[in-house]
Short mmCIF file of the C-alpha atoms (twelve columns), coordinates in Angstrom:
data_MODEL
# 
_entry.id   MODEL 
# 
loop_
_atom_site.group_PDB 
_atom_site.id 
_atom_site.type_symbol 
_atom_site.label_atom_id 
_atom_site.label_alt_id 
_atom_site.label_comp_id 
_atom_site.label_asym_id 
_atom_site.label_seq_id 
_atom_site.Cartn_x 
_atom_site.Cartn_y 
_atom_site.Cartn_z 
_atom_site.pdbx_PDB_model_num 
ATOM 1   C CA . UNK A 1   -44.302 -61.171 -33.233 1 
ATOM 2   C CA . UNK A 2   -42.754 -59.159 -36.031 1 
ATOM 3   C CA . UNK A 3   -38.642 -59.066 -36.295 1 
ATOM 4   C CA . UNK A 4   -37.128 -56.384 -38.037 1 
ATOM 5   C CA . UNK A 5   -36.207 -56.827 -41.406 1 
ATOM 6   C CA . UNK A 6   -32.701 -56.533 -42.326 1 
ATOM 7   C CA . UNK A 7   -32.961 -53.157 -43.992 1 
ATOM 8   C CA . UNK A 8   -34.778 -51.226 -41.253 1 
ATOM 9   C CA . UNK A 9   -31.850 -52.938 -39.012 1 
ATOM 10  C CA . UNK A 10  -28.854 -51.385 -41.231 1 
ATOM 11  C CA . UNK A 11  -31.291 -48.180 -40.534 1 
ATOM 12  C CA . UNK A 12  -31.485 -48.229 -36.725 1 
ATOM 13  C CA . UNK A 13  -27.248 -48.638 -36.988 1 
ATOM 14  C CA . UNK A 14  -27.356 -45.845 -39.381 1 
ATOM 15  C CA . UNK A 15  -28.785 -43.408 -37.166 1 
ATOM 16  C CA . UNK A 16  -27.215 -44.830 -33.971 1 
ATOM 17  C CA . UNK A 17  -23.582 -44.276 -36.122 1 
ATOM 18  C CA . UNK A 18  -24.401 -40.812 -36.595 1 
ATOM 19  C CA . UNK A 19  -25.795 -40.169 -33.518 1 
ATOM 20  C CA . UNK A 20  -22.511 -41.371 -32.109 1 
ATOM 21  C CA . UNK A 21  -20.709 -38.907 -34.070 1 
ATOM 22  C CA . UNK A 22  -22.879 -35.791 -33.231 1 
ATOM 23  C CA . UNK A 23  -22.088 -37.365 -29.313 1 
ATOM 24  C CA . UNK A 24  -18.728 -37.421 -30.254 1 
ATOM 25  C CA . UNK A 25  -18.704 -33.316 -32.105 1 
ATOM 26  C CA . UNK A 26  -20.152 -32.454 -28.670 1 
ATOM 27  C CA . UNK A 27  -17.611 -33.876 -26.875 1 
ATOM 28  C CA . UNK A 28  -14.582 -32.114 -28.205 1 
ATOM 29  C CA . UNK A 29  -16.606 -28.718 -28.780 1 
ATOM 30  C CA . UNK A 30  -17.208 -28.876 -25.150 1 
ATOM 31  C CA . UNK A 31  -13.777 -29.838 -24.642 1 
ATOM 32  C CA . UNK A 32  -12.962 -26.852 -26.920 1 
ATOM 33  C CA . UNK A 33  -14.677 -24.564 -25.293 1 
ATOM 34  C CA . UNK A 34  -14.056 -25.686 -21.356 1 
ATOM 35  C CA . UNK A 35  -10.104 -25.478 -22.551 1 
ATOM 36  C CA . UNK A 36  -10.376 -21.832 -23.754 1 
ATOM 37  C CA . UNK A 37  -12.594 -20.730 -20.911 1 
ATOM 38  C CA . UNK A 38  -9.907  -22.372 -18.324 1 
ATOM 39  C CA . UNK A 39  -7.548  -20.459 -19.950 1 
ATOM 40  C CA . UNK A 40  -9.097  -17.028 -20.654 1 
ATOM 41  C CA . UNK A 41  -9.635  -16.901 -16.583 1 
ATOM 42  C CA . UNK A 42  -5.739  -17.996 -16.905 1 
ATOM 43  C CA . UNK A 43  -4.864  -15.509 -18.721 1 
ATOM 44  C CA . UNK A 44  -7.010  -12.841 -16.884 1 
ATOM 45  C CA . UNK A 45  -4.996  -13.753 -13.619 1 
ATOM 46  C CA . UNK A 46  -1.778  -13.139 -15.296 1 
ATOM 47  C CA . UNK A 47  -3.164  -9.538  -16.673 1 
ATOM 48  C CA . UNK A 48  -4.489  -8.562  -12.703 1 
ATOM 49  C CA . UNK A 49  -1.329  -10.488 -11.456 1 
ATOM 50  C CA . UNK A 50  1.159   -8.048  -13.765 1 
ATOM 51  C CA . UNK A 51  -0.992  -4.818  -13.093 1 
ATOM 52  C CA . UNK A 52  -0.872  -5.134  -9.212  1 
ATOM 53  C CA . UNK A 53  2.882   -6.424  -9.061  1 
ATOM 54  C CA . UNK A 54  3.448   -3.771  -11.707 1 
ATOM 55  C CA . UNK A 55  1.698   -0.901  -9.777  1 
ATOM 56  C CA . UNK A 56  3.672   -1.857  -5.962  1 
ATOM 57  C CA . UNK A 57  6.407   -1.386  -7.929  1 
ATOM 58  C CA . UNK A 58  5.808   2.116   -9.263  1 
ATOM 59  C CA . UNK A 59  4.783   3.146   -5.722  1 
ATOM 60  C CA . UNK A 60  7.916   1.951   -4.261  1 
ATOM 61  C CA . UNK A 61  10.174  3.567   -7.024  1 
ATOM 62  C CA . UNK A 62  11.011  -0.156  -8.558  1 
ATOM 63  C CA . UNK A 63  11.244  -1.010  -11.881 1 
ATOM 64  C CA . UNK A 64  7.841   -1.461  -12.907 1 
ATOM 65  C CA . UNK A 65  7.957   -4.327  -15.944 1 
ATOM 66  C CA . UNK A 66  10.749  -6.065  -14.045 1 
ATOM 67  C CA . UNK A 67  8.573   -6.584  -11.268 1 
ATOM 68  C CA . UNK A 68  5.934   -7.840  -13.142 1 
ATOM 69  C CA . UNK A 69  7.270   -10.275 -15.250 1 
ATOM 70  C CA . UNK A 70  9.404   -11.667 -12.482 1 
ATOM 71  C CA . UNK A 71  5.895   -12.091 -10.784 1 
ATOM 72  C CA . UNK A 72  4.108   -13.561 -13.863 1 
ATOM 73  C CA . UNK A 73  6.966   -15.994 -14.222 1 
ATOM 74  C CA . UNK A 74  5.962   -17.411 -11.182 1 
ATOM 75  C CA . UNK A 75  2.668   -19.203 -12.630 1 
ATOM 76  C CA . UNK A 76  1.337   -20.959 -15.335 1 
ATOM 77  C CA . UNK A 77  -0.908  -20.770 -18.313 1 
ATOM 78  C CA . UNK A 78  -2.395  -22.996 -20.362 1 
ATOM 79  C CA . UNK A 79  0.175   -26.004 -18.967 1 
ATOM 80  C CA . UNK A 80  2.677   -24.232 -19.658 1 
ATOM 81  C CA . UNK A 81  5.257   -21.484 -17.644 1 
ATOM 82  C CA . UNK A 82  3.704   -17.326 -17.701 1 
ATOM 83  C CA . UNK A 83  5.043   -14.898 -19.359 1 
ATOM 84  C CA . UNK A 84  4.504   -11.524 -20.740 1 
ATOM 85  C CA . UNK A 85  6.087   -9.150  -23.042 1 
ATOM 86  C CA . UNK A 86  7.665   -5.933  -21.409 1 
ATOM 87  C CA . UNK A 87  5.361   -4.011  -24.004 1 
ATOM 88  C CA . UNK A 88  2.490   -5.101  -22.440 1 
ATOM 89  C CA . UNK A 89  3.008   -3.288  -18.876 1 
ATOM 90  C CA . UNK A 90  2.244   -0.075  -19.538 1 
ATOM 91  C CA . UNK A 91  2.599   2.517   -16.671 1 
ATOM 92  C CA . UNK A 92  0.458   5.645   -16.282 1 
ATOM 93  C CA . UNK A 93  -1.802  7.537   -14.114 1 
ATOM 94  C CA . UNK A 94  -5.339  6.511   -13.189 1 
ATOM 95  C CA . UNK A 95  -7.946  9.141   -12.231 1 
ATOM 96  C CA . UNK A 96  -9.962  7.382   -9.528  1 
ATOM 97  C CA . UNK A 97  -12.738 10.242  -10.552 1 
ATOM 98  C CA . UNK A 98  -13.372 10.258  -14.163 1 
ATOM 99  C CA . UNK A 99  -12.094 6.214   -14.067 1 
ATOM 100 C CA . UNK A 100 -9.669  6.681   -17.067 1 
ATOM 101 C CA . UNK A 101 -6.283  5.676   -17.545 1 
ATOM 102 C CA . UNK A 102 -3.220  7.644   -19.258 1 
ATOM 103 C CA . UNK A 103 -0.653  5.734   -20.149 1 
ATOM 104 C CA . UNK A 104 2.709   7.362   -19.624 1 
ATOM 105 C CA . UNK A 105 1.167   10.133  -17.679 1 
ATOM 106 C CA . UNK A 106 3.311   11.024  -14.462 1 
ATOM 107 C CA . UNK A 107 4.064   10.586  -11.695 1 
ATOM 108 C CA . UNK A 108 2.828   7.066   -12.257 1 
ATOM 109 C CA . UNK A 109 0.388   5.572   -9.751  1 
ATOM 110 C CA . UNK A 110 -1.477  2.862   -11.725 1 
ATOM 111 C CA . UNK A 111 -0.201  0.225   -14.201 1 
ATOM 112 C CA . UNK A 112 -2.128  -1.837  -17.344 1 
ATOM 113 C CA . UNK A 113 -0.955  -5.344  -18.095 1 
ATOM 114 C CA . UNK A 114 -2.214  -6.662  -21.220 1 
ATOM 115 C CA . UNK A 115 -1.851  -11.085 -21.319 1 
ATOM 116 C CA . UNK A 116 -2.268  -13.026 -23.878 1 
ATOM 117 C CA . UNK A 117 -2.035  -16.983 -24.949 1 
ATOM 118 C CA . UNK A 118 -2.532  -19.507 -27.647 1 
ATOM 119 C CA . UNK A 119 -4.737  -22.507 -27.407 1 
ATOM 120 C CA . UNK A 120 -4.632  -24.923 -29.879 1 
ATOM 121 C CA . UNK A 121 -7.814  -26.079 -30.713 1 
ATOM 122 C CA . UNK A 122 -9.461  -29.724 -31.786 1 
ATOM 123 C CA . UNK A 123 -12.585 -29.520 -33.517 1 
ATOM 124 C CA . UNK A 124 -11.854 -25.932 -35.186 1 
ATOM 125 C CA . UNK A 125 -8.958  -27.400 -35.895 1 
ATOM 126 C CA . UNK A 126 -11.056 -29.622 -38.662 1 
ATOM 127 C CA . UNK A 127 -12.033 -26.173 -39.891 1 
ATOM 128 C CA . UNK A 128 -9.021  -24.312 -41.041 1 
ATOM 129 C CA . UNK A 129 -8.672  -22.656 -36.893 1 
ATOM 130 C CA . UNK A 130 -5.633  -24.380 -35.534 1 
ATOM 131 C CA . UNK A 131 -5.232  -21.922 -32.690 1 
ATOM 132 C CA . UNK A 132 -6.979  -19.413 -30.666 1 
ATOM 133 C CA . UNK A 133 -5.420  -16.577 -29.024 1 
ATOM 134 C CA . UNK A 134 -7.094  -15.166 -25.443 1 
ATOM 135 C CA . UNK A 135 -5.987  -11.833 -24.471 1 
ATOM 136 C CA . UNK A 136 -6.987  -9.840  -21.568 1 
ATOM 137 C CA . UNK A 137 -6.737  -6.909  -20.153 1 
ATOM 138 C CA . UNK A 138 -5.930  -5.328  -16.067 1 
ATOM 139 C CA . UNK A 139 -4.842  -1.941  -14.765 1 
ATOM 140 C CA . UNK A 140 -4.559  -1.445  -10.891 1 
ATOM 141 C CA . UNK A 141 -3.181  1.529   -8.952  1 
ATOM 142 C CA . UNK A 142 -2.237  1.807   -5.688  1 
ATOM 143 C CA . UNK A 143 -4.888  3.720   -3.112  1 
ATOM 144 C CA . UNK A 144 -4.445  5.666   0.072   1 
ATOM 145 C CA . UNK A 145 -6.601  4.047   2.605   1 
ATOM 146 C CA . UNK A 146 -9.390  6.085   4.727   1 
ATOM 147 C CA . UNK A 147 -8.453  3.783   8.112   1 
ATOM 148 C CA . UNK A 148 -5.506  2.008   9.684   1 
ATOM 149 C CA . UNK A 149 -3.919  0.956   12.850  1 
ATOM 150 C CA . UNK A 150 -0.482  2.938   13.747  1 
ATOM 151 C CA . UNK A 151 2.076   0.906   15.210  1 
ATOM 152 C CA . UNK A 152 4.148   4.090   17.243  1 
ATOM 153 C CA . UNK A 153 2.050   6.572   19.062  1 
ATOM 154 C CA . UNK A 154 3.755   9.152   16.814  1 
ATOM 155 C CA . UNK A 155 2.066   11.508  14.068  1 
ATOM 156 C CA . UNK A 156 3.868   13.641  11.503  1 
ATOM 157 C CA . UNK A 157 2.477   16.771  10.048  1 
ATOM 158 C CA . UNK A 158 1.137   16.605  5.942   1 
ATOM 159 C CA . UNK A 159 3.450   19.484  5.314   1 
ATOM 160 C CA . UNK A 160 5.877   17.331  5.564   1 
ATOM 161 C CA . UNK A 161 5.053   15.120  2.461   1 
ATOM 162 C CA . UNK A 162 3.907   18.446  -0.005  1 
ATOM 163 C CA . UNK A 163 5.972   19.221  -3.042  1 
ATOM 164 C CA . UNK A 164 7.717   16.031  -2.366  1 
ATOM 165 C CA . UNK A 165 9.261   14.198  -5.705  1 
ATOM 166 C CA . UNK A 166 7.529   11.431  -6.827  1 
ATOM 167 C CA . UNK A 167 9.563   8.702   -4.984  1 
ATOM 168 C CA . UNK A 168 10.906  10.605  -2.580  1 
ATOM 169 C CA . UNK A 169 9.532   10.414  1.215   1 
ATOM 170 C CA . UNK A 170 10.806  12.889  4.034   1 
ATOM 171 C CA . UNK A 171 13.443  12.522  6.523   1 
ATOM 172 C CA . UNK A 172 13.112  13.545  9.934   1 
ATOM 173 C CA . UNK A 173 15.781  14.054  12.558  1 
ATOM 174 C CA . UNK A 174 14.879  14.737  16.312  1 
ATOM 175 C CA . UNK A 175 11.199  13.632  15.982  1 
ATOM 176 C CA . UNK A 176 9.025   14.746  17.570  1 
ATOM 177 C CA . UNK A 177 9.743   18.524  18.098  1 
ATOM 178 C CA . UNK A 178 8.285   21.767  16.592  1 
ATOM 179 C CA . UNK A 179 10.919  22.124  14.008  1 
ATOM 180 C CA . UNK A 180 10.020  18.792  11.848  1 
ATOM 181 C CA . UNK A 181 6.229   19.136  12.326  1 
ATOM 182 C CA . UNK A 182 6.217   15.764  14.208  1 
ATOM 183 C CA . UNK A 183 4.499   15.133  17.737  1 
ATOM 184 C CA . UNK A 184 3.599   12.138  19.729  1 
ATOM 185 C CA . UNK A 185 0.109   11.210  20.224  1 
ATOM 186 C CA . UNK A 186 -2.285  9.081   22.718  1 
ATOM 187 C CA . UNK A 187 -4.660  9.132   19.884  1 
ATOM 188 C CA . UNK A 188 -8.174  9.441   21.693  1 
ATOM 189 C CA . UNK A 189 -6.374  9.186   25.002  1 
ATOM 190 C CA . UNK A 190 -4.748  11.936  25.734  1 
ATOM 191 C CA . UNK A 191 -1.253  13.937  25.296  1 
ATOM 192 C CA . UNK A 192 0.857   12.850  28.641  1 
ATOM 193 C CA . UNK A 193 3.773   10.473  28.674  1 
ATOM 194 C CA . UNK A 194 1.873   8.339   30.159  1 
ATOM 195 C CA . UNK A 195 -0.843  8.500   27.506  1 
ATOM 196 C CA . UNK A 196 1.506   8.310   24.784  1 
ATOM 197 C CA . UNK A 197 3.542   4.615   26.475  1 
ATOM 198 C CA . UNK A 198 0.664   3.051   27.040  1 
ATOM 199 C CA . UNK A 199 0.505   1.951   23.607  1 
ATOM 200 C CA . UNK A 200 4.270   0.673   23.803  1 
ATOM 201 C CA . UNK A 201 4.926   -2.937  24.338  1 
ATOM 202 C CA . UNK A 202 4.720   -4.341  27.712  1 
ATOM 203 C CA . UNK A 203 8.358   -5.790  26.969  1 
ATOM 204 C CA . UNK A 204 9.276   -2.375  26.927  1 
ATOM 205 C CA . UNK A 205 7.940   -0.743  29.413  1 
ATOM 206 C CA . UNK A 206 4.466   0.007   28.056  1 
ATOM 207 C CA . UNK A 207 1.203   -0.131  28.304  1 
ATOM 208 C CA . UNK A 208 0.594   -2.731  25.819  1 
ATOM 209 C CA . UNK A 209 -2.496  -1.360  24.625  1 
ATOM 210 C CA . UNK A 210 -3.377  -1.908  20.874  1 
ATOM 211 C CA . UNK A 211 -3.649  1.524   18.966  1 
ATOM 212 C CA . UNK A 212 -7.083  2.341   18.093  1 
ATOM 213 C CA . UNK A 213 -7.880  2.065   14.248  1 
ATOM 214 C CA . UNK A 214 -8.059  5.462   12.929  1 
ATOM 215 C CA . UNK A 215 -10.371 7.031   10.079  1 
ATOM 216 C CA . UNK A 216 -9.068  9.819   8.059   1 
ATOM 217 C CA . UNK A 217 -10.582 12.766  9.556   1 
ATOM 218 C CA . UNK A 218 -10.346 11.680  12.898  1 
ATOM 219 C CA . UNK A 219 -8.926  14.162  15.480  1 
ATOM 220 C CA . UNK A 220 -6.335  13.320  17.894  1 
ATOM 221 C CA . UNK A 221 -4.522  14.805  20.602  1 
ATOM 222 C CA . UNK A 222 -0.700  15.758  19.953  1 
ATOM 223 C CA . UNK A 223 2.347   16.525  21.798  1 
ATOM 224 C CA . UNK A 224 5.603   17.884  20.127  1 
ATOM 225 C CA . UNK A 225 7.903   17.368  23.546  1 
ATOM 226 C CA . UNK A 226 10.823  15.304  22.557  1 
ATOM 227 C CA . UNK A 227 12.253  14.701  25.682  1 
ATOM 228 C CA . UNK A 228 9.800   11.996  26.644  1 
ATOM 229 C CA . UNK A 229 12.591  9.562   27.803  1 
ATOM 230 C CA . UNK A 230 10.491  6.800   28.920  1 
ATOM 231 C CA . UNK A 231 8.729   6.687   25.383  1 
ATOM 232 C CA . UNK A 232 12.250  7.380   23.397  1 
ATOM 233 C CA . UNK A 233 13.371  4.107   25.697  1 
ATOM 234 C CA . UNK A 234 10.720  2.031   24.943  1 
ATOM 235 C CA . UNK A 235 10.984  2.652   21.148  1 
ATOM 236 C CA . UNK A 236 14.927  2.160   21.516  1 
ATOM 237 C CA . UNK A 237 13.967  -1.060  23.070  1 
ATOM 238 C CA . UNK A 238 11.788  -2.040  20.123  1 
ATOM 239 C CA . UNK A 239 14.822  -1.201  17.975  1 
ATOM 240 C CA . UNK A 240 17.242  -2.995  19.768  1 
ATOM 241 C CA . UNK A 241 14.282  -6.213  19.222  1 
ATOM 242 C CA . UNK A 242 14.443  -5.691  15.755  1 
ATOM 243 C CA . UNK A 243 11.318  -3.385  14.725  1 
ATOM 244 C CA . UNK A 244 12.309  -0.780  12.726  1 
ATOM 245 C CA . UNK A 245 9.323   -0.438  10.394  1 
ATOM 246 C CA . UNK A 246 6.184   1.727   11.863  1 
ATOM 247 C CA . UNK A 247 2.854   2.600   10.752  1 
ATOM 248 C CA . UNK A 248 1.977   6.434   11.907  1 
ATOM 249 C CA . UNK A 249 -1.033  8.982   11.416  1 
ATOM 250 C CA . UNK A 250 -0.310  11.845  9.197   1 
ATOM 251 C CA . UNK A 251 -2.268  14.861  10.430  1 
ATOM 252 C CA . UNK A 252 -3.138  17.956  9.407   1 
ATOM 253 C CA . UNK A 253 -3.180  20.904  12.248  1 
ATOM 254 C CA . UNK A 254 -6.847  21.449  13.475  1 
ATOM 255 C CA . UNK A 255 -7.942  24.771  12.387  1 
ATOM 256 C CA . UNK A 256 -9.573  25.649  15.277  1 
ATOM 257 C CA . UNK A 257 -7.781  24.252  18.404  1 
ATOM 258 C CA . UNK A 258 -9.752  24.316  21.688  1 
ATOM 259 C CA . UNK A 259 -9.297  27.410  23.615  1 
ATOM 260 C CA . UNK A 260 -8.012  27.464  27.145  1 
ATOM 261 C CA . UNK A 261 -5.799  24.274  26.866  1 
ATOM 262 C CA . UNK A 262 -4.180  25.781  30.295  1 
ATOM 263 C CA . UNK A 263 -2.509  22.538  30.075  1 
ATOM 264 C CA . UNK A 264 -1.046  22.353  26.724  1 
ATOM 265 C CA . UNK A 265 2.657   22.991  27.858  1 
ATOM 266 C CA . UNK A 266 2.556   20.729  31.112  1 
ATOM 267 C CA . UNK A 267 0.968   17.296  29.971  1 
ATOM 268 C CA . UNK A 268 3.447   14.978  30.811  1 
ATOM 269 C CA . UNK A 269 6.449   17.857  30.951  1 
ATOM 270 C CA . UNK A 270 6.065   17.601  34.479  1 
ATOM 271 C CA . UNK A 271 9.714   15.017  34.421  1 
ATOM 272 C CA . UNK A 272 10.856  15.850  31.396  1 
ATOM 273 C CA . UNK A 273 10.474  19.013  30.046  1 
ATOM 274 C CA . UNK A 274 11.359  20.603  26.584  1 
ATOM 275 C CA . UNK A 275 14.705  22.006  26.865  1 
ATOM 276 C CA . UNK A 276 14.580  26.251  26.317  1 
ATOM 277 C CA . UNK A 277 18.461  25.882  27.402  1 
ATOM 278 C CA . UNK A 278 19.398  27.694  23.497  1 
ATOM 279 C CA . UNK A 279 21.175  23.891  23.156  1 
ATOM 280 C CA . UNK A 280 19.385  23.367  20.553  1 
ATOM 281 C CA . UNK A 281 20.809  25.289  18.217  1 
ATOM 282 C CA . UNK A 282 18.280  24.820  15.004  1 
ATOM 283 C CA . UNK A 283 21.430  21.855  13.562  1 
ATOM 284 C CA . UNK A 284 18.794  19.183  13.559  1 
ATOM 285 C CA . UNK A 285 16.423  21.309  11.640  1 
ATOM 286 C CA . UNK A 286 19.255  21.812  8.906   1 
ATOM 287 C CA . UNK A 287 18.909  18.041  8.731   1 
ATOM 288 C CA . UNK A 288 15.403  17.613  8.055   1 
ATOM 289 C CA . UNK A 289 15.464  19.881  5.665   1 
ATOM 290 C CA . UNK A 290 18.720  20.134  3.526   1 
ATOM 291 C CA . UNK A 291 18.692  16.893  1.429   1 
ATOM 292 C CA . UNK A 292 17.653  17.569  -1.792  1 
ATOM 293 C CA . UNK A 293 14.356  16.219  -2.285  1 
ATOM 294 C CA . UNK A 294 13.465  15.631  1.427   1 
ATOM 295 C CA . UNK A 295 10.975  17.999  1.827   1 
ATOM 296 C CA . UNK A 296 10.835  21.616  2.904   1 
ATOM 297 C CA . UNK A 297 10.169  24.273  6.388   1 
ATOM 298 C CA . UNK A 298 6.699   23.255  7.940   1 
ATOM 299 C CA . UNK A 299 5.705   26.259  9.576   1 
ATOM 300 C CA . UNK A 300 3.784   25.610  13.237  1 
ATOM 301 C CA . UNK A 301 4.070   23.402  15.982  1 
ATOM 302 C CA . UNK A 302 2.040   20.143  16.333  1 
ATOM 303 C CA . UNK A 303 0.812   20.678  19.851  1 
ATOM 304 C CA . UNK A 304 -2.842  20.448  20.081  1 
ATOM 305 C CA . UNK A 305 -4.356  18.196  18.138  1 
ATOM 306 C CA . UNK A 306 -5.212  17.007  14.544  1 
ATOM 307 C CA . UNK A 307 -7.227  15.722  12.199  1 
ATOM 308 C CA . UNK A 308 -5.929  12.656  10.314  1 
ATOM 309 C CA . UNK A 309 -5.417  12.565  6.484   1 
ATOM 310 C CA . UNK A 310 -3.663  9.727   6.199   1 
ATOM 311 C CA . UNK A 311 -0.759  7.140   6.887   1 
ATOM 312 C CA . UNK A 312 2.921   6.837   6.585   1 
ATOM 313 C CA . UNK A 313 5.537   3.676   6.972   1 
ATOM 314 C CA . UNK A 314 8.680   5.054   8.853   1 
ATOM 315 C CA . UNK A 315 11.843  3.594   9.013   1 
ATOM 316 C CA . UNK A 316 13.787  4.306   12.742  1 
ATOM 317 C CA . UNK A 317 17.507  5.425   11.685  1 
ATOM 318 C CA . UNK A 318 18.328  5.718   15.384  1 
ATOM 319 C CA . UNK A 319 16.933  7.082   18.816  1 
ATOM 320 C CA . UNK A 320 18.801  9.669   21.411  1 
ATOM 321 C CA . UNK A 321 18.006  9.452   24.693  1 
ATOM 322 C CA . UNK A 322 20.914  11.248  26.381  1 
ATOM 323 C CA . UNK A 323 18.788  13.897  28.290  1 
ATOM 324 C CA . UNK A 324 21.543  16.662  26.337  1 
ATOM 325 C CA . UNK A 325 18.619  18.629  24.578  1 
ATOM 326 C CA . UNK A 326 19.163  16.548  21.385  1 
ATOM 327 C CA . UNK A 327 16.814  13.946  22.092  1 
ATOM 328 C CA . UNK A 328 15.045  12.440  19.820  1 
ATOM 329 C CA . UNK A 329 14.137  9.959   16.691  1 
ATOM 330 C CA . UNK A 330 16.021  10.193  13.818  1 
ATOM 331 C CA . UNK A 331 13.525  8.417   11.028  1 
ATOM 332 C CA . UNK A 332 12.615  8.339   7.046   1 
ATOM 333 C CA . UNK A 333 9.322   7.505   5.097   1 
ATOM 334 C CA . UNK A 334 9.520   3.918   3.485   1 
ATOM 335 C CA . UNK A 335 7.143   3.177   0.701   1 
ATOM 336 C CA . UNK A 336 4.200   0.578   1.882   1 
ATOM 337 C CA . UNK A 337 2.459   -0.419  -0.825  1 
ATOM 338 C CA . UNK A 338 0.587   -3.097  1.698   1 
ATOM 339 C CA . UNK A 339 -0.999  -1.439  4.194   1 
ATOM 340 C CA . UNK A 340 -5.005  -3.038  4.751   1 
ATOM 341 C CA . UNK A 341 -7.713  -0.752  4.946   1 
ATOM 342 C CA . UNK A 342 -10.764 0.585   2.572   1 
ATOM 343 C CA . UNK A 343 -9.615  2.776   -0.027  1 
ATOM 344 C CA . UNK A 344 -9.998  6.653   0.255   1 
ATOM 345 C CA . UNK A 345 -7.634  8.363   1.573   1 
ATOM 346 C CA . UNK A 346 -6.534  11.541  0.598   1 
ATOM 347 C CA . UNK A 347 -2.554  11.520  1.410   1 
ATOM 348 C CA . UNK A 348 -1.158  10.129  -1.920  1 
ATOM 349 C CA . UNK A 349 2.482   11.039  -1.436  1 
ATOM 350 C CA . UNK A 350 2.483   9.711   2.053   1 
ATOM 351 C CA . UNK A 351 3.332   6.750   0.332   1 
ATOM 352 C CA . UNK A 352 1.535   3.565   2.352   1 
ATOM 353 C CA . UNK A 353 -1.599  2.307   0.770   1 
ATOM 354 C CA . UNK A 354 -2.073  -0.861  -1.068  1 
ATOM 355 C CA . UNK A 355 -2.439  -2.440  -4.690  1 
ATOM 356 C CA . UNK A 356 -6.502  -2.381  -5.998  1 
ATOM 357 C CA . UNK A 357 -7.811  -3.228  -9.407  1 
ATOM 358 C CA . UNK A 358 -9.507  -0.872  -11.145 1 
ATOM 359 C CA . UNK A 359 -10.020 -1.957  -14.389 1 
# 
């Protein structure tokens, strides 16, 4: 049997040497490469991270590169604590329809974030490339959503949010009545009292039926009474538990109401009717109304019914139920900027959506 000679053994080290050091280049090029990939996706989390934060913010009236770095700051990249440079969170407007974004454009409903980060590298390293930067790029706006699940069985008119300043949401005082374009509802139920508790807490007197999810377009029936004391009780008992903080239709008025609604004036008035006594003396109106900003007259009663166009977050200021003629809920728009739900709506300034990316 033939041994192999002692040059075609310093060969066979030869090649198993080099191949070694090709085993070896692979190594750290795959080490190269995993390192920037782990941090490009880094780095792209920071970017969608900085555009959503950055985009709540706008809707709510925040300060929109505050909140996002204060966000970003809260993870890491690359081993090592986010960041990102308050010239990189750009605000602007997005047009959902030609899918463009202007920066600066106003009023502001979408934000780009651009991130960025260093990686030092190992085998490029050998070939004059200490470092590579990743950058990356997000914008995200926040949407109106088509469907939602109200959390009061009341419904405020669209008028009331038109010609409205950027981040400013209407006031009501009195709710519902004729005057601030604001009605309860049973949704698909119905108009009576009785319709319109049985989606209050059972705590509270209610029904404790869940509100239906709603679809904008939908049409649902609406009452503007305000002296509907067992419903003003059972929301002053949710106050007095805390709750504050509702989800509500917005509706527009149905163009053509049914005809012969005999009963449109009696459902549910039957114990607590809608005072004509000339107490009220158009005061709360002058409330709604007067605050700079706040909106403006809404001509027409919500009565009938409506079709839904979107949804609005209310805060509850306070609730009257003194039987005096000034019943009522006293209430302003908050800013939601996480409300679930598929994209679509058409009620921008109603100000309750959430934060999608875009881009």
């Amino acid at each position: 049997m033939r041994h192999p000679s002692r040059r075609e053994r310093g060969a066979i080290l030869a090649w198993a040497g080099l191949l070694l050091v090709m085993l070896f280049a692979f190594a750290v090029v795959a080490v190269d490469v995993g390192r920037l990939a782990f941090t490009a996706n880094e780095v792209q989390s920071v970017a969608d991270i900085a555009a959503t934060a950055g985009a709540t913010a706008a809707w709510e009236g925040g300060n929109v590169v505050a909140q996002a770095q204060s966000v970003v700051g809260l993870n890491t990249v690359n081993g090592a604590p986010a960041s990102i440079d308050e010239n990189d969170v750009i605000p602007g407007r997005y047009d959902s329809s030609t899918k463009t974004f202007t920066p600066g454009a106003f009023p502001t409903n979408a934000v780009r974030a651009n991130a960025m980060a260093t990686v030092n590298n190992i085998l490029a390293m050998i070939f004059g490339t200490a470092s590579t930067t990743v950058e990356k790029t997000s914008t995200a706006m926040v949407a109106t959503v088509e469907n939602g699940t109200p959390t009061l069985p009341l419904a405020i008119g669209e008028c009331q949010f038109q010609n409205l300043c950027p981040t400013c949401l209407p006031r009501l005082t009195q709710a519902p009545n004729e005057d601030n374009n604001s009605a309860w509802t049973g949704f698909f139920s119905g108009r009576t009292q009785s319709d319109v508790t049985s989606f209050m807490p059972q705590t509270c007197g209610g029904g404790g039926n869940t509100a239906p999810q709603l679809s904008v377009g939908d049409t649902i029936q609406l009452n503007d009474t305000r002296s509907f004391t067992r419903a003003l009780q059972a929301v002053q008992c949710q106050v007095n538990a805390g709750q504050r903080d509702f989800v509500v239709p917005v509706v527009g008025e149905d163009e053509d109401p049914e005809e012969g609604d005999d009963d449109s004036n009696s459902d549910g008035r039957d114990d607590d009717s809608h005072s004509d006594d000339g107490t009220d003396d158009g005061s709360h109106d002058e409330d709604s109304h007067s605050e700079e900003g706040f909106g403006h007259e809404c001509d027409g009663a919500l009565n009938d019914s409506g079709h839904v166009v979107g949804f609005a977050t209310v805060h509850i200021d306070r609730v009257v139920t003194n039987s005096d003629g000034h019943n009522g809920i006293t209430l302003h728009g908050v800013f939601n900027a996480g409300l679930p739900g598929t994209p679509g709506g058409n009620c921008e300034k109603c100000g309750t959506g959430h934060a999608v990316l875009v881009d």
